[in-house]
Backbone as CSV, one residue per row, in Angstrom:
resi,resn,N_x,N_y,N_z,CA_x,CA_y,CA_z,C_x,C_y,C_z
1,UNK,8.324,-18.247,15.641,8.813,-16.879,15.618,7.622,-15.930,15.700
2,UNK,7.804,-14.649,16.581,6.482,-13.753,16.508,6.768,-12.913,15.811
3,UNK,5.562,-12.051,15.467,5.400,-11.381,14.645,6.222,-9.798,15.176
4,UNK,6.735,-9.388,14.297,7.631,-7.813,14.897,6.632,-6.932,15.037
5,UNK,6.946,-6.053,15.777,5.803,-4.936,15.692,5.762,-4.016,15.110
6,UNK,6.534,-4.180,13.893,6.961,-3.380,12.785,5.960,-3.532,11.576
7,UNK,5.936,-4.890,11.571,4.753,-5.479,9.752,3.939,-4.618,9.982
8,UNK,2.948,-4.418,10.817,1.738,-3.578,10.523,1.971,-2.055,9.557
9,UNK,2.920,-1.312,10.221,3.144,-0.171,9.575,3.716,-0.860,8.254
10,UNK,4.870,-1.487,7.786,4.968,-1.866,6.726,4.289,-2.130,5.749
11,UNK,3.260,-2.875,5.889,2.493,-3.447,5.157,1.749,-2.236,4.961
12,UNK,1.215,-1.341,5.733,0.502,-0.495,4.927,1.438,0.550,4.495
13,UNK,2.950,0.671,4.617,3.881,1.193,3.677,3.752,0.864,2.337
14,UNK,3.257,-0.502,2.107,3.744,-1.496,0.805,2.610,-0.752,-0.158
15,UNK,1.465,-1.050,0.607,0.048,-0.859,0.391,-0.274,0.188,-0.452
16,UNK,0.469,1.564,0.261,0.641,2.562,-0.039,1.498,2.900,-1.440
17,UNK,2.430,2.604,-1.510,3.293,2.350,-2.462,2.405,1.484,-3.553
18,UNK,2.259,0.372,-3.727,1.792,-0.201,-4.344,0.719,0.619,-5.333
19,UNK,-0.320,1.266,-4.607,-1.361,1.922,-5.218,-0.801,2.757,-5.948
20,UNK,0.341,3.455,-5.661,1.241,4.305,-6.086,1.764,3.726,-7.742
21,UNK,1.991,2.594,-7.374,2.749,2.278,-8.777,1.463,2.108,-9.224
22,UNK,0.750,1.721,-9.364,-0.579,1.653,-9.878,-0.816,2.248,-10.877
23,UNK,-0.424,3.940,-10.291,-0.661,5.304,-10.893,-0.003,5.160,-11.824
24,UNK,1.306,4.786,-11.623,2.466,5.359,-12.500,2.307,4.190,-13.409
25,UNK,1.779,3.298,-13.387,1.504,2.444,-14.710,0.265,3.346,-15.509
26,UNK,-0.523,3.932,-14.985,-1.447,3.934,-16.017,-0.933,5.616,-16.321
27,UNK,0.062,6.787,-15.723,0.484,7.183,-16.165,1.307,7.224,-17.304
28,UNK,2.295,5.987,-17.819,2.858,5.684,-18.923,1.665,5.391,-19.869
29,UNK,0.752,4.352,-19.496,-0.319,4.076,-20.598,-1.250,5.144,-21.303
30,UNK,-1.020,6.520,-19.990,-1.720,7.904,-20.766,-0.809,8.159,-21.142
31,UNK,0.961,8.204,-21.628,1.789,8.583,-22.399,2.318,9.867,-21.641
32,UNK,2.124,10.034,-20.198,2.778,10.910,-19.459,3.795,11.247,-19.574
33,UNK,4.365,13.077,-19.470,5.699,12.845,-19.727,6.732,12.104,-18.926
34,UNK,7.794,11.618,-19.349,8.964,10.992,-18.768,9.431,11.423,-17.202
35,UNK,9.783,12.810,-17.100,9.919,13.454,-16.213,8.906,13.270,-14.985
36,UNK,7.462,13.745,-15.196,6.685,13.070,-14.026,6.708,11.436,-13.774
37,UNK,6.961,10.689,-14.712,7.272,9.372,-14.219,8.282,8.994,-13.450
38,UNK,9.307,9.528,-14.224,10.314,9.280,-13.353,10.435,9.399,-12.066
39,UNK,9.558,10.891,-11.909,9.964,11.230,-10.011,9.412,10.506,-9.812
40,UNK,7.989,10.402,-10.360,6.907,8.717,-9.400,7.565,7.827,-8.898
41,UNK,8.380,7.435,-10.053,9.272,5.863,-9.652,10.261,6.153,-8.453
42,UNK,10.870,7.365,-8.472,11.860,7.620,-7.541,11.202,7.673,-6.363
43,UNK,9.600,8.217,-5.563,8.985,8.267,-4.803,8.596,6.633,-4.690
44,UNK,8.320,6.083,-5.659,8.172,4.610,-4.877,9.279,3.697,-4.499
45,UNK,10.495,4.171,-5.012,11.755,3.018,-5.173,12.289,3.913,-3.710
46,UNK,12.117,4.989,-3.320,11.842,5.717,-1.860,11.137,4.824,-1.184
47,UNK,10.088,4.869,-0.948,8.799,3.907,-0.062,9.657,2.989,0.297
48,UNK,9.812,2.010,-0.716,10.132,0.271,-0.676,11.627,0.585,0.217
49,UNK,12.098,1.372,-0.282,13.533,1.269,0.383,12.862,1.331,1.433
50,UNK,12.676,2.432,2.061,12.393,3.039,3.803,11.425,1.582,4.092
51,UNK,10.773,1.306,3.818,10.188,-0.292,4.278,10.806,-1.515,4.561
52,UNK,12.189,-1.203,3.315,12.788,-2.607,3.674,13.662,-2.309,4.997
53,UNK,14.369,-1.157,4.549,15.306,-0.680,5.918,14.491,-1.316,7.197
54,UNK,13.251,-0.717,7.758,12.191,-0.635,8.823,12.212,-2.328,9.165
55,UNK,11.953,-2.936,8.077,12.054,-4.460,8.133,13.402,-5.423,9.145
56,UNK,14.584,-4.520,8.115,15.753,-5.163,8.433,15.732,-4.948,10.181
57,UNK,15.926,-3.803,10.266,16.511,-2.847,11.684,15.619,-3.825,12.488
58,UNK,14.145,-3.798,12.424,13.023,-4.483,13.417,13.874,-5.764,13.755
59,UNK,14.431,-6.190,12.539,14.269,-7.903,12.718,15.817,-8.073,12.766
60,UNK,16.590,-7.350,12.904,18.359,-7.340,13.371,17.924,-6.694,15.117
61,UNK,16.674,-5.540,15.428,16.591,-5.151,16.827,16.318,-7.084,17.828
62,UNK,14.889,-7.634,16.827,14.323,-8.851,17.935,15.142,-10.140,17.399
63,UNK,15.708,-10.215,16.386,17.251,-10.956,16.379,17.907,-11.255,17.531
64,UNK,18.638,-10.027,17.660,19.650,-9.659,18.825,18.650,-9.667,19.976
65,UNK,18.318,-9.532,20.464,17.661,-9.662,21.578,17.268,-11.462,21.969
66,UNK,16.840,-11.711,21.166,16.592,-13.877,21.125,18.013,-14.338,21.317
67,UNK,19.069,-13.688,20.698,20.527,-14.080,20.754,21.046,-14.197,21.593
68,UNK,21.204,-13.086,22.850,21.337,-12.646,23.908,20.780,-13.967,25.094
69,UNK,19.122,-13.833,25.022,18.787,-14.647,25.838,18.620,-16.558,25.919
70,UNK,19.424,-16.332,24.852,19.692,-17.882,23.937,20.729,-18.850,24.134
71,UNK,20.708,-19.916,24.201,22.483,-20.338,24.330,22.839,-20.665,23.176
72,UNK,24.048,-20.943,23.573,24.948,-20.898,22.777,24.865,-21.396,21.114
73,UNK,24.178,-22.661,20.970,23.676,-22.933,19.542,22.857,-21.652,18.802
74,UNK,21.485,-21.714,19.609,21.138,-20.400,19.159,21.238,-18.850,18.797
75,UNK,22.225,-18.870,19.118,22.949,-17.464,19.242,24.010,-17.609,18.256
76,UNK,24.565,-18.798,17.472,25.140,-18.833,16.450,24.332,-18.868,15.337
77,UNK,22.736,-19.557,15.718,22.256,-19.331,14.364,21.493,-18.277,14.874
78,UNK,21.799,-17.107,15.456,21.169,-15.654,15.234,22.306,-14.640,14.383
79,UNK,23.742,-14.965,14.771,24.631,-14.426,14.359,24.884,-14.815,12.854
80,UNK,24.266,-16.011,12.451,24.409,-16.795,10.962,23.066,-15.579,10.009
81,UNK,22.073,-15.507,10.768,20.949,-15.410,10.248,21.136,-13.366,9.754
82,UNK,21.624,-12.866,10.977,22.354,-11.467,10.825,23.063,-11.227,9.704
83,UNK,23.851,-11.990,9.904,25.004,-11.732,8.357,24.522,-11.889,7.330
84,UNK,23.118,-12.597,7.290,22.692,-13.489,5.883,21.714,-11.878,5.615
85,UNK,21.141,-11.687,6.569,20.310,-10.079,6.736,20.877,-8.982,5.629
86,UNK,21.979,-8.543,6.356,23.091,-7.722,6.363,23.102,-7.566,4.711
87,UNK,23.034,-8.600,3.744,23.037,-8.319,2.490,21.929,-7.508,1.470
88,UNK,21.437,-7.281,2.548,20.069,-6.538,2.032,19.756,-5.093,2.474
89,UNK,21.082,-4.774,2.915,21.114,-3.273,3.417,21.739,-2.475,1.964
């Protein structure tokens, strides 16, 4: 399987995020108020979403496309592999 041409930006989505929570850990450990934490978390639980979405869509776009040019076995386990996807929206 190749690589989507999506991971790159992702990964430095994650990256990004990640450093992010970083913050917001050592924000609680300075005893920050609640309120700025919270939005933090909501800005990263943001990130990860919009990353996973980016993930799914990439890999339901070059899915369907292998499906298409596939026979018939393969194209059932693209349609198997979709649905199994699909739970993560």
């Amino acid at each position: 399987m190749s690589k989507h041409h999506s991971h790159p930006d992702i990964v430095k989505r994650l990256k990004r995020a990640d450093g992010h929570l970083r913050g917001i850990i050592e924000m609680i450990e300075a005893e920050r108020p609640c309120l700025d934490i919270a939005q933090q978390l909501h800005a990263v639980e943001s990130a990860v979403r919009e990353a996973k979405k980016l993930l799914i869509h990439d890999h339901l776009d070059h899915c369907l496309d292998a499906a298409v040019d596939a026979g018939p076995e393969e194209s059932r386990r693209s349609v198997a592999e979709f649905k199994a996807i699909t739970k993560y929206l």
